[in-house]
C-alpha positions as CSV (number, residue, x, y, z in Angstrom):
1,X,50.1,-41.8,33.4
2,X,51.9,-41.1,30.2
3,X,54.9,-43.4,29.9
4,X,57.3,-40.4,29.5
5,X,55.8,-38.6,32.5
6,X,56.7,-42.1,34.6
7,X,60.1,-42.2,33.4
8,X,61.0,-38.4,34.3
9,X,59.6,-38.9,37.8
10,X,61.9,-42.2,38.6
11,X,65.0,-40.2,36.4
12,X,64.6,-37.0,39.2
13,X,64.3,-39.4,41.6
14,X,67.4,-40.9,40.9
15,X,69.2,-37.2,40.7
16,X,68.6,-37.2,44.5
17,X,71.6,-37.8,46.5
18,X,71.8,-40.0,49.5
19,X,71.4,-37.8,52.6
20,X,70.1,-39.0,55.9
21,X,69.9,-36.0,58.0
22,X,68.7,-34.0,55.3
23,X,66.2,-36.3,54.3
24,X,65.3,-36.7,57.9
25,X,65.2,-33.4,58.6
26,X,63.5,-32.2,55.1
27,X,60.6,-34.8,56.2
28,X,60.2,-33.1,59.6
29,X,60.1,-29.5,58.2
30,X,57.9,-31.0,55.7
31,X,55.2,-32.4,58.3
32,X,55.9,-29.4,60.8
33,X,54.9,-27.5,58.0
34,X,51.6,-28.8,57.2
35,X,50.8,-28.9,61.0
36,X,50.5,-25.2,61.2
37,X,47.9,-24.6,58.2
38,X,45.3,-25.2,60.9
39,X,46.9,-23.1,63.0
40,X,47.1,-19.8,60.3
41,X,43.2,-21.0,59.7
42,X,42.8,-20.1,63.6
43,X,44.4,-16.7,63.2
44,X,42.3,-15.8,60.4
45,X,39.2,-16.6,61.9
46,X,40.0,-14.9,65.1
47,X,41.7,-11.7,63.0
48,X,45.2,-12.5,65.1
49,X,48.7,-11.4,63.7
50,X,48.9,-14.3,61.0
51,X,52.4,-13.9,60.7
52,X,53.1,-15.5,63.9
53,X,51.8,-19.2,62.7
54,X,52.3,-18.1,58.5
55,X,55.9,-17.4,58.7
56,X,57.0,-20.7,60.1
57,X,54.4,-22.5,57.7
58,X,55.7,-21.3,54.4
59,X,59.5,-22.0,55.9
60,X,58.7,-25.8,57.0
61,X,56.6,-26.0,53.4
62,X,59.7,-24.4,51.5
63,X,62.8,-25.9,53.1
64,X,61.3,-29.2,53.6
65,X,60.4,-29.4,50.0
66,X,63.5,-28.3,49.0
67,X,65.6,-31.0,51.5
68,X,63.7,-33.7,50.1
69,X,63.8,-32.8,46.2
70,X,67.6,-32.7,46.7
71,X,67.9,-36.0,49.5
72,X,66.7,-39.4,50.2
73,X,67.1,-42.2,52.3
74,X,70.1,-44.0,51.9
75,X,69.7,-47.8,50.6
76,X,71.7,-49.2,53.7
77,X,71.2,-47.5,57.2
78,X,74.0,-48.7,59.4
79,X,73.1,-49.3,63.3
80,X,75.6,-45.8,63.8
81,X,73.4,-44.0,61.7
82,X,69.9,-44.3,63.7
83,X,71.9,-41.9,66.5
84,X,72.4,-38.8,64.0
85,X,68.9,-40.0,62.5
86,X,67.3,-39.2,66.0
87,X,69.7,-36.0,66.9
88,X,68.4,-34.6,63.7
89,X,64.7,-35.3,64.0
90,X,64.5,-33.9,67.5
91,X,66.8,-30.8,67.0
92,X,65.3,-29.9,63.6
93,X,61.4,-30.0,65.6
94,X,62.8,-28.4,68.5
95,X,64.3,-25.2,66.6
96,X,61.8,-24.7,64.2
97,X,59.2,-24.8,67.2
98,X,60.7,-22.0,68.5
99,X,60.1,-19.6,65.5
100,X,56.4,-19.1,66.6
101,X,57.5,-18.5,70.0
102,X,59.9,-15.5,69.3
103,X,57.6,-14.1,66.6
104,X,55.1,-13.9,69.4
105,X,57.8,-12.1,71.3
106,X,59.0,-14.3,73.8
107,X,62.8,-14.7,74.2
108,X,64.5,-17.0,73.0
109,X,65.4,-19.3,75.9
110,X,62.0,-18.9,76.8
111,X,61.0,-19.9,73.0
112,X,63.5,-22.8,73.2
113,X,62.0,-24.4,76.8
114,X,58.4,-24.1,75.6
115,X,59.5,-25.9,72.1
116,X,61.3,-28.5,73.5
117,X,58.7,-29.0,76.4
118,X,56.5,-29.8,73.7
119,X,57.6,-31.5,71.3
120,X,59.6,-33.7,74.2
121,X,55.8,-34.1,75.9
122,X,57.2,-33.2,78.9
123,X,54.6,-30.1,79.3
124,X,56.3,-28.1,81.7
125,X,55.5,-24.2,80.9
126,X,58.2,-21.4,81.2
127,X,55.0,-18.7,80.1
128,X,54.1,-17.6,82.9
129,X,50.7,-16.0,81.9
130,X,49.0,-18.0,79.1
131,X,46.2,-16.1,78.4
132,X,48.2,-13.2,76.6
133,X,48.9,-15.5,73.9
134,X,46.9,-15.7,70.5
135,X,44.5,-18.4,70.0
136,X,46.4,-19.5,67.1
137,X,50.0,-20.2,69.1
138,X,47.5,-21.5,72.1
139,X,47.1,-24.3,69.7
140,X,50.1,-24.3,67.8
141,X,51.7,-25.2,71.5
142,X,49.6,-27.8,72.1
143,X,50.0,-29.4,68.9
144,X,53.6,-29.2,69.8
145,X,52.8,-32.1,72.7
146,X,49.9,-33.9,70.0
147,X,53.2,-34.0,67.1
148,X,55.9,-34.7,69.9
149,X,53.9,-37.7,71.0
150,X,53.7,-39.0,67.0
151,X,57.5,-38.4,67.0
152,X,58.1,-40.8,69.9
153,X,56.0,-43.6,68.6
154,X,57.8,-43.2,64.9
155,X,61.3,-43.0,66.8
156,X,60.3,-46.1,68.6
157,X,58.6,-48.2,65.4
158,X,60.8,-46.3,62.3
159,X,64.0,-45.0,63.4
160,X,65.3,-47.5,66.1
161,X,64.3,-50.4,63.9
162,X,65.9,-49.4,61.0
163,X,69.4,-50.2,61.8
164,X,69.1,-53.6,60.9
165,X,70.9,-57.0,63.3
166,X,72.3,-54.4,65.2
167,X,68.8,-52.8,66.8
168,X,68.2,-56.2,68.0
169,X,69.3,-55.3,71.9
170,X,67.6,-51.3,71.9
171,X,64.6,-53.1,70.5
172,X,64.1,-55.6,73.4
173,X,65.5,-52.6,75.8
174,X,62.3,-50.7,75.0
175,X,60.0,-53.3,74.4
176,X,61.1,-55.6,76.9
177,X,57.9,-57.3,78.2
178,X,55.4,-56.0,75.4
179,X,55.3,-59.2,73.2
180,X,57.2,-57.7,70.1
181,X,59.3,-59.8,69.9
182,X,57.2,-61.9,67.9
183,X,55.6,-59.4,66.0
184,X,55.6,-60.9,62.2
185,X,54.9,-57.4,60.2
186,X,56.8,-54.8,58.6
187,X,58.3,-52.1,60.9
188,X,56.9,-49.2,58.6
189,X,53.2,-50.6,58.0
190,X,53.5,-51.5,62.0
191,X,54.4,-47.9,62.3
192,X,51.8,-46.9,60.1
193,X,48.9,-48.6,62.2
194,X,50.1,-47.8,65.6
195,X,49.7,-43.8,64.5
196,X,46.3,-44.8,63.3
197,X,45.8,-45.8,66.4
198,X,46.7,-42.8,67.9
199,X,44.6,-41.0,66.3
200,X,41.8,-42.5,66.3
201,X,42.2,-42.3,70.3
202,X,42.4,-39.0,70.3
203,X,39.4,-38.3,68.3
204,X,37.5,-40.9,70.0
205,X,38.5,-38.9,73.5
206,X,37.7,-35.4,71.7
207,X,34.1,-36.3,71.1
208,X,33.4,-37.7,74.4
209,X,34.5,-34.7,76.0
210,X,32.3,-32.9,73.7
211,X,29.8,-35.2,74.7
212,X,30.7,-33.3,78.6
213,X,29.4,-30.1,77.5
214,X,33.1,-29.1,76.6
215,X,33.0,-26.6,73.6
216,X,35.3,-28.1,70.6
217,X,38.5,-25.7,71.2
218,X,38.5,-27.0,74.8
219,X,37.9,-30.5,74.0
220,X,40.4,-30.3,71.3
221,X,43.1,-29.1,73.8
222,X,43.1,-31.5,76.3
223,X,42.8,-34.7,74.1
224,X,45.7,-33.4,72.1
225,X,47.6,-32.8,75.6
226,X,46.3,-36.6,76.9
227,X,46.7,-38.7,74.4
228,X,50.0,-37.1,74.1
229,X,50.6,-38.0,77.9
230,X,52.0,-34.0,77.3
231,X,50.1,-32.0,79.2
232,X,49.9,-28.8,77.3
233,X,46.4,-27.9,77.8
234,X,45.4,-24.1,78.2
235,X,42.5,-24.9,80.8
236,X,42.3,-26.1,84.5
237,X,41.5,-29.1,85.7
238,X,40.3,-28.0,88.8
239,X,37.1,-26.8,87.3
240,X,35.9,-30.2,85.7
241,X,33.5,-32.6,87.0
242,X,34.6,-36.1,88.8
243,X,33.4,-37.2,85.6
244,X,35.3,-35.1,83.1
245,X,38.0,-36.2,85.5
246,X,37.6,-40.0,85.2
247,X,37.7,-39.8,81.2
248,X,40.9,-37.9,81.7
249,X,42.4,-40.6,83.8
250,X,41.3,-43.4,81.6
251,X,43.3,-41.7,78.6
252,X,46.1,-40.8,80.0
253,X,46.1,-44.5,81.1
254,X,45.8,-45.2,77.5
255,X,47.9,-42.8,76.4
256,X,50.7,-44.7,78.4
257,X,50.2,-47.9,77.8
258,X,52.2,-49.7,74.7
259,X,50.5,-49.3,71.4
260,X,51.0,-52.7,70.2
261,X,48.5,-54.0,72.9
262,X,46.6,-51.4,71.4
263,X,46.9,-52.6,67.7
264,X,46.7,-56.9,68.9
265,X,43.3,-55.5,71.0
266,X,42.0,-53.8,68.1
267,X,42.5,-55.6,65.5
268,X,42.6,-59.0,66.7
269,X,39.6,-57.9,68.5
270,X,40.9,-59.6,71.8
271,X,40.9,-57.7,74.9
272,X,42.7,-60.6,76.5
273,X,45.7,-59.2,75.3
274,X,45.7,-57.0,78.0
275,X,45.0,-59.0,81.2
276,X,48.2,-61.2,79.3
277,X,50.9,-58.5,79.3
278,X,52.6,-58.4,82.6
279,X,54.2,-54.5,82.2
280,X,50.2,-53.6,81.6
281,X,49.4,-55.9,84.9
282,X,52.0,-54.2,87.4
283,X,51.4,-51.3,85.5
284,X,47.6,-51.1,86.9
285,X,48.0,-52.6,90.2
286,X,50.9,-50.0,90.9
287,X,49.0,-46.5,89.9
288,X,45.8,-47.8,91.7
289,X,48.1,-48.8,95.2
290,X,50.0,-45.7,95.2
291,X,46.8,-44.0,94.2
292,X,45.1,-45.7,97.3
293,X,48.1,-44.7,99.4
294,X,48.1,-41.1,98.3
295,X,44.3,-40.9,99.2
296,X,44.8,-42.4,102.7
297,X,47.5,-39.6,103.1
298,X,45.7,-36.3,101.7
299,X,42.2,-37.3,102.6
300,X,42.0,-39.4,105.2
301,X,41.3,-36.2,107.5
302,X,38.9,-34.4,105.4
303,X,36.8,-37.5,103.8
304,X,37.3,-40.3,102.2
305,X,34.6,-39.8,99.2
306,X,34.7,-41.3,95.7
307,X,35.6,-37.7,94.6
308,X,38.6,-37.3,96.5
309,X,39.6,-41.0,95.1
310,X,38.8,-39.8,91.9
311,X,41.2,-36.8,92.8
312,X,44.1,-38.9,94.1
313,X,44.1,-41.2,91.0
314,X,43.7,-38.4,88.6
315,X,47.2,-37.3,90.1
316,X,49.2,-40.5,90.4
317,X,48.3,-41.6,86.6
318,X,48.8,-38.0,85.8
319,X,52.2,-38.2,87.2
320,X,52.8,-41.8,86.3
321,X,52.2,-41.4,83.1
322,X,54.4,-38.1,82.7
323,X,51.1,-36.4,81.4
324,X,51.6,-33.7,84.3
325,X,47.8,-32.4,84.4
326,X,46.8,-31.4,87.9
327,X,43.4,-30.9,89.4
328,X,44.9,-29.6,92.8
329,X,48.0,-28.4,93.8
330,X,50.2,-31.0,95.2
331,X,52.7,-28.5,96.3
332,X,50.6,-28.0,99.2
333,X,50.3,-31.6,100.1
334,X,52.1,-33.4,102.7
335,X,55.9,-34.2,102.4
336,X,55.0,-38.2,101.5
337,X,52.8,-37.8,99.4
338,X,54.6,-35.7,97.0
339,X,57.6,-37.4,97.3
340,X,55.5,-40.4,96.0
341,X,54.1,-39.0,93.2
342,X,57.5,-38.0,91.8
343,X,58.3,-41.7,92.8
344,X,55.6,-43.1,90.3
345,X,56.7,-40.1,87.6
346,X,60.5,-41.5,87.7
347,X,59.1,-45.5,87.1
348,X,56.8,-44.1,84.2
349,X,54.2,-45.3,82.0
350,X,54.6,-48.2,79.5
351,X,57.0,-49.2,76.7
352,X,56.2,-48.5,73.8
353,X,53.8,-45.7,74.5
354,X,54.0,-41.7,74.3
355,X,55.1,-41.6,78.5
356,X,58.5,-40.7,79.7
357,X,60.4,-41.7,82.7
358,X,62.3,-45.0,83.1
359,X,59.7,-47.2,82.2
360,X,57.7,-49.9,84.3
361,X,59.2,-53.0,82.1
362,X,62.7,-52.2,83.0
363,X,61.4,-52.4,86.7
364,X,59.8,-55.5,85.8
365,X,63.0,-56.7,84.6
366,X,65.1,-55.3,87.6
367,X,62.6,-57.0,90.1
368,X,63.0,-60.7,88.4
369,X,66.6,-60.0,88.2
370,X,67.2,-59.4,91.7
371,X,64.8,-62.6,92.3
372,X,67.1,-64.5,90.2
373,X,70.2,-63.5,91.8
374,X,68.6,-63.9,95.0
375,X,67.5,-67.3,94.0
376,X,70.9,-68.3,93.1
377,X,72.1,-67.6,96.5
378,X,69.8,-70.0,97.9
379,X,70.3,-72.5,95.5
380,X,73.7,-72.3,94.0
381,X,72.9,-75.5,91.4
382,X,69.9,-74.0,89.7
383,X,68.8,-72.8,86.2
384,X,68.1,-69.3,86.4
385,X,66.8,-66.9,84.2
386,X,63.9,-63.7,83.5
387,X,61.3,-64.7,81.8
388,X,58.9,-61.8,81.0
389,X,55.2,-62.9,79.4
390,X,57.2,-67.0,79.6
391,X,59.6,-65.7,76.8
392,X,63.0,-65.7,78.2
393,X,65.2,-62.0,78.3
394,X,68.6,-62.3,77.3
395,X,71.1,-61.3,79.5
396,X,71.9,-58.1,77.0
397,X,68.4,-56.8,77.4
398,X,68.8,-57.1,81.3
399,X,72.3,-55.5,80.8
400,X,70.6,-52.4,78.7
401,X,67.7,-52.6,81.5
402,X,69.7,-52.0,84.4
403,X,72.1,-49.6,82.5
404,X,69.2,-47.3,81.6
405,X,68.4,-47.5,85.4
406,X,71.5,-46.5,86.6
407,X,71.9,-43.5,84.1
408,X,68.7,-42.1,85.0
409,X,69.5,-42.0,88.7
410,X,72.9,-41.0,88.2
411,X,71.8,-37.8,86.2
412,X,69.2,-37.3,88.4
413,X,71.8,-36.9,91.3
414,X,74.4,-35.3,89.1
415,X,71.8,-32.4,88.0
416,X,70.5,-31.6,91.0
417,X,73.7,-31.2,92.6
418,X,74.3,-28.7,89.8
419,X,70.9,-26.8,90.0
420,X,71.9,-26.4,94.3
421,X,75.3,-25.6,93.3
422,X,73.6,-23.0,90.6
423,X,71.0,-21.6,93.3
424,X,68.4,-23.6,93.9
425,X,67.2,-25.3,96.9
426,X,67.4,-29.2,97.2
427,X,63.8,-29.9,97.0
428,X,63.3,-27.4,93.7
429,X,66.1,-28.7,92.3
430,X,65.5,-32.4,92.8
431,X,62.0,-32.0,91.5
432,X,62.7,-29.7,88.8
433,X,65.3,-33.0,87.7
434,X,62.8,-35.5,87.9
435,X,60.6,-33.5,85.9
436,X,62.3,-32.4,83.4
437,X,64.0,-36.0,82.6
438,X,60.7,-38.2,83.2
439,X,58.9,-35.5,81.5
440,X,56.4,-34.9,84.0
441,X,56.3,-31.4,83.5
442,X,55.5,-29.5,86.6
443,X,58.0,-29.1,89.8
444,X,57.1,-27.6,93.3
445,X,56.6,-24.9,95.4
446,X,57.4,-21.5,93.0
447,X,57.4,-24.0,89.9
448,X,54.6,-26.1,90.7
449,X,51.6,-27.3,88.8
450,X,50.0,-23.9,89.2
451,X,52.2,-21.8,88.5
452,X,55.2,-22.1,85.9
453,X,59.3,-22.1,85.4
454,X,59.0,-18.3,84.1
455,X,61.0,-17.5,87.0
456,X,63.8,-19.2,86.0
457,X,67.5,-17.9,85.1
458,X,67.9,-18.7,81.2
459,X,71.1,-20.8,82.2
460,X,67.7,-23.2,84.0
461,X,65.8,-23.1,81.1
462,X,68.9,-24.6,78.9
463,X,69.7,-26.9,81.6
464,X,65.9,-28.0,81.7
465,X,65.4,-28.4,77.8
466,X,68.7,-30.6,77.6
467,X,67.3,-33.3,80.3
468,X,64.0,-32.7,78.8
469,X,66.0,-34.0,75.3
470,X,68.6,-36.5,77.5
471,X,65.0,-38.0,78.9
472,X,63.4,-38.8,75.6
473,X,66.4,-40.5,74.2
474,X,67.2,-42.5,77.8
475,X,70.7,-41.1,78.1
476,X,72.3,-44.1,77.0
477,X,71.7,-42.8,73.2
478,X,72.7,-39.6,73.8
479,X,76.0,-40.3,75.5
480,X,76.8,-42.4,72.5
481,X,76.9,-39.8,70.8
482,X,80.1,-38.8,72.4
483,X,81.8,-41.5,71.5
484,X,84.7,-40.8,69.1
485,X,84.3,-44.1,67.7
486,X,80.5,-43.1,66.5
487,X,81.4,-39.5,65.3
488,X,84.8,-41.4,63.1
489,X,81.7,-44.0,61.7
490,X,79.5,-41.3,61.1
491,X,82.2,-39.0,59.1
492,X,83.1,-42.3,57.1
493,X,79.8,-43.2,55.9
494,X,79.3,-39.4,54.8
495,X,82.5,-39.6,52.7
496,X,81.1,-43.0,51.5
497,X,77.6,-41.0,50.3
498,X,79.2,-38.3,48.9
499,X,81.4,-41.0,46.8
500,X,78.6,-42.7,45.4
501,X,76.9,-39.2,44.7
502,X,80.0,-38.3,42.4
503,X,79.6,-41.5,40.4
């Protein structure tokens, strides 16, 4: 490069000002943007109305470029900051996913559900006839739930980390149990390897199920949709094979398990990583007893075949993992047996993975807690303390634990009282709750797995999307966000930015 050339670059890079949600949000358009070129490729090939996918293209492309030619990243990024940092990186996805959406012709709070569905990986469906769509938004929407599981992990590896001493306690909150905490690498290279990782998961998964006689599209749809733990696919489950089936249930399982097993497994080439971790240990043995139970409950009257098991553990890891693919209808199933799966949606999958709900480490933690406690009772002179994989939790990670606990259940309870108050029956609105905030995806009855939340009054459809959102960020970061305190930090540190712009 021409030494001139090298010095104009760094000289407009220095014009930039210091923005963090435009940068954050410039970024996001950016990617979104480039997401849909396969997508317009689609409608060409199939002579669909390219507008639908080209429109929002060229708008990602233009105001993304145009963000980040203007912004960057602040040099210091205060532990107030990674709150707006989030806001604006799942607001910014969720609008501009709804610009396909309403091209299509959809209305908007329609558009808005199926947007923030997605990119929240929640996979619950307020279209209630799929096949009228074009191929090209077909796989624009379950891209959505493929980029909305990428947006979790970098939330998780990028975003929280980057505020600095202050992370310290949301760090251990969501990786409490995973063996982070002595993770010796940079957070952005980590990053960097754990969406390899993805990746290479998904393609891995996309040409085994090719290697099933699925044709590519297919294939295509439901890796994105599993790996995602989203469940966005177009097709049916009901029509695979116990085989297709098992591959299914293996990578959702993987989908849901933390990613930094999957990068020590990989490239420290030890599986024993694994057996070690005791959030992947309770993880297991919990979806395969509930998955036994649920068998003994549905098909103990009309066989008890390896199929059927097949069946029943499809579901539970489908629901514990918040992936919310079904290969029957559960609404049809006894009482118990639903009220169990929605059980195993609200625990979750692992930290540090694409699944929602409350998480199985913070269970972990809550069960060695209340062993601890009770322990004390017992023996009123002894040294007590949780200890998760023998490292020692401090007592602000148990705090953060059982906080997150308690917010989920009081929402849970808050919301459904609303959704009855609004219309809805108890069970509907209970399950619609849990759905929506574990991101599980489907409910029951009229809005179960196989049909859709079409039905729904818009004012459900806004409700919806904002647990789907509350869900994703665990409450606790959202209502910080209230906080006057945060909002006077926030409007300081912009006044500070624009001050150092000026000089």
């Amino acid at each position: 490069m021409h030494p001139s050339l090298g010095f104009n670059i760094h000289k407009e890079a220095e014009r930039r000002k210091e923005g963090l949600s435009p940068f954050i949000a410039g970024s996001i358009l950016l990617g979104l943007g480039i997401s849909m070129i396969p997508c317009v490729l689609l409608a060409a090939v199939f002579k669909e109305d390219i507008s639908i996918t080209a429109i929002p293209m060229f708008i990602g492309l233009i105001l993304g470029t145009v963000f980040l030619s203007m912004y960057k990243m602040p040099r210091v990024v205060r532990p107030v900051n990674v709150l707006f940092m989030l806001a604006t990186l799942w607001l910014t996805a969720i609008l501009f996913g709804t610009v396909p959406y309403l091209l299509a012709g959809l209305d908007f709070f329609t558009a808005f559900f199926e947007s923030t569905s997605g990119y929240t990986t929640t996979g619950g469906s307020a279209i209630a006839d799929l096949s009228v769509l074009p191929q090209s938004l077909l796989l624009y929407r379950i891209m959505t739930n493929w980029i909305g599981g990428m947006i979790v992990i970098i939330s998780v590896m990028i975003l929280l980390p980057m505020v600095g001493s202050g992370s310290r306690s949301v760090i251990s909150n969501e990786m409490s149990g995973s063996g982070t905490q002595t993770m010796q690498m940079k957070i952005r290279d980590a990053a960097s390897q754990f969406i390899q990782i993805y990746i290479v998961l998904t393609i891995i998964m996309w040409l085994i199920l090719m290697g099933l006689s699925m044709e590519p599209l297919e294939a295509i749809s439901v890796a994105f949709s599993t790996i995602a733990t989203g469940g966005f696919a177009s097709y049916s489950m009901e029509s695979y094979n116990i085989i297709v089936d098992f591959t299914i249930t293996f990578f959702m399982f993987m989908g849901a398990t933390n990613f930094y097993l999957h990068f020590r497994a990989i490239y420290a080439r030890k599986l024993s990583f694994y057996k070690k971790n005791e959030e992947f240990v309770w993880m297991t043995f919990w979806y395969l007893a509930i998955s036994v139970i649920v068998f003994l409950i549905v098909y103990s009257n009309s066989g008890a075949t390896i199929e059927n098991f097949v069946h029943s553990m499809f579901m539970v890891v489908s629901a514990g993992t918040t992936t919310g693919f079904a290969c029957a209808d559960y609404s049809s199933w006894p009482a118990t047996a639903i009220i169990f799966l929605f059980v195993v949606a609200l625990v979750g999958g692992s930290s540090g993975s694409t699944a929602g709900g409350i998480k199985v480490s913070r269970f972990v933690i809550l069960l060695k807690y209340i062993h601890s406690c009770v322990t004390g009772i017992l023996h009123p002179q002894s040294v007590r303390s949780v200890t998760v994989d023998k490292q020692q939790i401090s007592n602000e990670s148990v705090h953060s634990a059982l906080v997150v606990i308690s917010l989920f259940i009081i929402t849970i309870v808050g919301f459904s009282i609303l959704f009855m108050i609004l219309g809805l029956d108890a069970i509907e609105s209970v399950t619609s709750v849990v759905s929506a905030i574990t991101s599980f995806g489907p409910g029951v009855n009229e809005f179960g797995p196989m049909s859709s939340f079409a039905t729904m009054d818009p004012v459900f459809k806004i409700l919806m999307s904002l647990l789907m959102w509350l869900g994703r960020l665990e409450i606790a970061m959202a209502l910080a966000m209230l906080l006057p305190s945060v909002w006077k930090e926030q409007i300081k540190d912009v006044k500070h930015a624009r001050r150092l712009n000026n000089e």
